[in-house]
N, C-alpha and C positions, 0 to 999 in steps of 0.2 A: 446137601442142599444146593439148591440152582440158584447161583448169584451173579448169572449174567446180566449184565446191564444198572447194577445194584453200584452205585459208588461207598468206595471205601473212604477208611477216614484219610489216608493218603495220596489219594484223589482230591479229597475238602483240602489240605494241608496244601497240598500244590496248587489249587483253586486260589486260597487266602494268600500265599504269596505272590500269586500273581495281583492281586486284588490290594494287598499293601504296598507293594511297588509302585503301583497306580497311585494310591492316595499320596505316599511320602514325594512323588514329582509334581504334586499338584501345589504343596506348600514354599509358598512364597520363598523364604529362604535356604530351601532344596531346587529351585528353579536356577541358581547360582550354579550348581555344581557341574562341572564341565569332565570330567571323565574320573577314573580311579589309575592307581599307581601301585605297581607291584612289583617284587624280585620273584626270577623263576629264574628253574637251573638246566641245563642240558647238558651232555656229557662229553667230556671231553677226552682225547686221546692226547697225552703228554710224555716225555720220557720220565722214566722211573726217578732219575734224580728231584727231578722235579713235582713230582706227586705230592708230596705233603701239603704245598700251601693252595693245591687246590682241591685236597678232600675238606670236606666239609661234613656236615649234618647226613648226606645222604652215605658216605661211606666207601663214595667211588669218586673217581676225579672227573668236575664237572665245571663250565664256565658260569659263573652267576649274571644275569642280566636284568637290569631294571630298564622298566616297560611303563611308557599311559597310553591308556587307550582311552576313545570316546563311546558314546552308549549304542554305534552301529558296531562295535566289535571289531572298530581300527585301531593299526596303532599309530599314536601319536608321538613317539619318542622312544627310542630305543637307544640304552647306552652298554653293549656287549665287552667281554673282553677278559671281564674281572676274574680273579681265582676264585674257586667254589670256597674256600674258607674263607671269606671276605664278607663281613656282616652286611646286610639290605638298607644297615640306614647309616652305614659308613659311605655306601655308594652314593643313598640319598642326600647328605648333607653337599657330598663332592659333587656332586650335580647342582644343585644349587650353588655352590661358592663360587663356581667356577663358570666364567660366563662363554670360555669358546669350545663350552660343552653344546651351548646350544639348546638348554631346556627350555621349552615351554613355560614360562610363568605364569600366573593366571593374574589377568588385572582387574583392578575394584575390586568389588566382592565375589569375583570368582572364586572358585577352590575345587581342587581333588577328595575324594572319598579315598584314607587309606584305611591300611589295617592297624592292627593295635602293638604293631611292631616297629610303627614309624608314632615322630610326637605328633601331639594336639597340636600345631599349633597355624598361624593367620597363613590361609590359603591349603590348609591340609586339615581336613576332618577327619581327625579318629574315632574311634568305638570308648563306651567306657571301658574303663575296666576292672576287675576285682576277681576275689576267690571267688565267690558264690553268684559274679554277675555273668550268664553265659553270652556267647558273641557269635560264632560259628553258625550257619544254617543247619547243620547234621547235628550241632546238640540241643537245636530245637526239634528234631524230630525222633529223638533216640526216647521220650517217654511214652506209654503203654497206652496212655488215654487225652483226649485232644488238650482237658486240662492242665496235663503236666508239660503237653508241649506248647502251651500260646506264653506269650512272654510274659514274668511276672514285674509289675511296676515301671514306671518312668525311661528307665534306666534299661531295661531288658528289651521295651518297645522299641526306644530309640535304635538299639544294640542290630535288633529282628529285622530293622525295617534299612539302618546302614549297610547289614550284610548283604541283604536282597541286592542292593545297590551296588554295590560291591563287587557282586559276583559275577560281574560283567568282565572284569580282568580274568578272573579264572575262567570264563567260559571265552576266551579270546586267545587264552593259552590254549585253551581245551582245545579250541578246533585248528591252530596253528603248528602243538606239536604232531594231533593224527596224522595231518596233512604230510608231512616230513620224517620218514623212518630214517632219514639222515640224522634226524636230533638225537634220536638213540642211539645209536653206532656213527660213533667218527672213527673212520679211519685213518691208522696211524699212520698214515703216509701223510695226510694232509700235516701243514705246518697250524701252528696254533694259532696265526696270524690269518691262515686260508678257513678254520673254523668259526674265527668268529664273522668274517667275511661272509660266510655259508647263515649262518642267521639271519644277519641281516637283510641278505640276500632273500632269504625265506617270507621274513617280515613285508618288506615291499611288496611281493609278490603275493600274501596273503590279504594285502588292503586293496590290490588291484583285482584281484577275484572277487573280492566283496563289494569294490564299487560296479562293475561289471556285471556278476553273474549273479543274479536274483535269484537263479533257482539253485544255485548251490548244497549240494548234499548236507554237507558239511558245518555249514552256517546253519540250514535248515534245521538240522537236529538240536546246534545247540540254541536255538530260539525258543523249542519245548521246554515247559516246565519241568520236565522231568531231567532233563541232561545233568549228569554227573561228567562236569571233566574230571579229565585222570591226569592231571600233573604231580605225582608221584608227592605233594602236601599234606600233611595233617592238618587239624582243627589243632594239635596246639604246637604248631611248629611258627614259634613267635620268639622275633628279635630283640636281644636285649635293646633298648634305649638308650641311645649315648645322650646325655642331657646336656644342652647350653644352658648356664648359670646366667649370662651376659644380662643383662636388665631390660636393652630392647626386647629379646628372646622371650622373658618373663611376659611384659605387657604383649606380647603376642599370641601368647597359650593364655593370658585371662581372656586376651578377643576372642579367641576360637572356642574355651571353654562354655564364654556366654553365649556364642553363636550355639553350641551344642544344646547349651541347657535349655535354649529358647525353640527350638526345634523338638524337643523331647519333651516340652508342655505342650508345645502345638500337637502333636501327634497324640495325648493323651484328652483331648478335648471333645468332648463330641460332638460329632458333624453330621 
């Protein structure tokens, strides 16, 4: 059968996301949101004695970097260095506590879009979470008929339309590691001092090609709806939580909670 020109239901799915993206920038308390915050890993050349404390998850020895970028697909912050076995929200707390890191804080009611491997809490928006609540954009699109992939309730909307949001960090990596066959292979000659130097290096120079060159390959593709980066991430390759007890801490995840919860009525409202 000739089904040129016929759209598929994965065509409407990337239409609707683009199309939800849209609505959830439009709602007042998502006009707050100033970029997303992510760890990503690149690989690192070490000596053997050394190796253990920076395999991590991936199974090879890699440097871990937490990254915010804004919603042109710059970065705003990059803190490189750390050993690959080094959890993403050990780095995030150390970045916050620590003020001659140099992070970005967000003021008033600013905040970052994380994922669901960092907390809830005031100035960081997470995703819900639960057994049966999905969050990933790939496991909204893993069901057979449009049904089972639009998101069910509150909770799942929220989830669909955070990710969309979201995936500004992964398509920021996307087009920053292509760009660098250095990020893959480091050569052991380099010191691991000269590596992570080579990142950063990479980074600056990925913001100056995006402020600069409009027609960029590169950026151009991951603009499309369709772009899968490949940073070597799963959908459930999620950080345990180290939890602050402290009491400010507490009245901070109830602000950020309520900020979630008031956003995920808005979005289920009709418009």
């Amino acid at each position: 059968m000739d089904t040129d020109g016929d759209e598929t239901d994965c065509d409407r799915d990337e239409e609707n996301e683009a199309e939800e993206e849209k609505n959830w920038l439009i709602l007042p308390d998502v006009q707050d949101c100033i970029g997303a915050i992510d760890g990503t890993h690149v690989r690192a050349s070490v000596r053997e004695h050394e190796q253990p404390k920076y395999i991590g998850r991936k199974g090879y020895a890699t440097q871990n970097i937490m990254a915010a970028c804004d919603f042109n697909m710059c970065f705003t912050f990059a803190w490189a260095g750390w050993e690959g076995a080094a959890h993403d929200t050990r780095i995030f707390n150390e970045a916050l506590r620590r003020p001659e890191i140099n992070f970005p804080h967000p003021i008033g009611d600013k905040y970052y879009v994380v994922d669901a491997g960092y907390p809830n809490t005031r100035d960081y928006l997470a995703p819900y979470k639960g057994t049966n609540i999905r969050y990933h954009l790939p496991d909204f699109r893993r069901g057979k008929t449009v049904a089972s992939r639009a998101p069910r309730g509150p909770k799942e909307i929220f989830n669909y339309h955070h990710s969309s949001l979201r995936n500004v960090i992964e398509r920021t990596f996307g087009v920053w590691k292509a760009r660098w066959e250095i990020l893959q292979h480091m050569h052991i000659n380099y010191t691991y001092e000269t590596q992570v130097k080579i990142v950063l290096a990479s980074m600056a120079i990925h913001n100056y090609i995006r402020k600069k060159d409009t027609c960029d390959e590169g950026f151009t593709m991951a603009e499309q709806e369709s772009y899968t980066p490949n940073n070597g991430r799963g959908s459930n390759d999620i950080n345990e939580v180290n939890e602050d007890t402290s009491t400010q801490h507490r009245i901070d995840d109830l602000y950020m909670s309520a900020v979630r919860d008031m956003i995920a009525g808005d979005l289920t409202k009709p418009r």
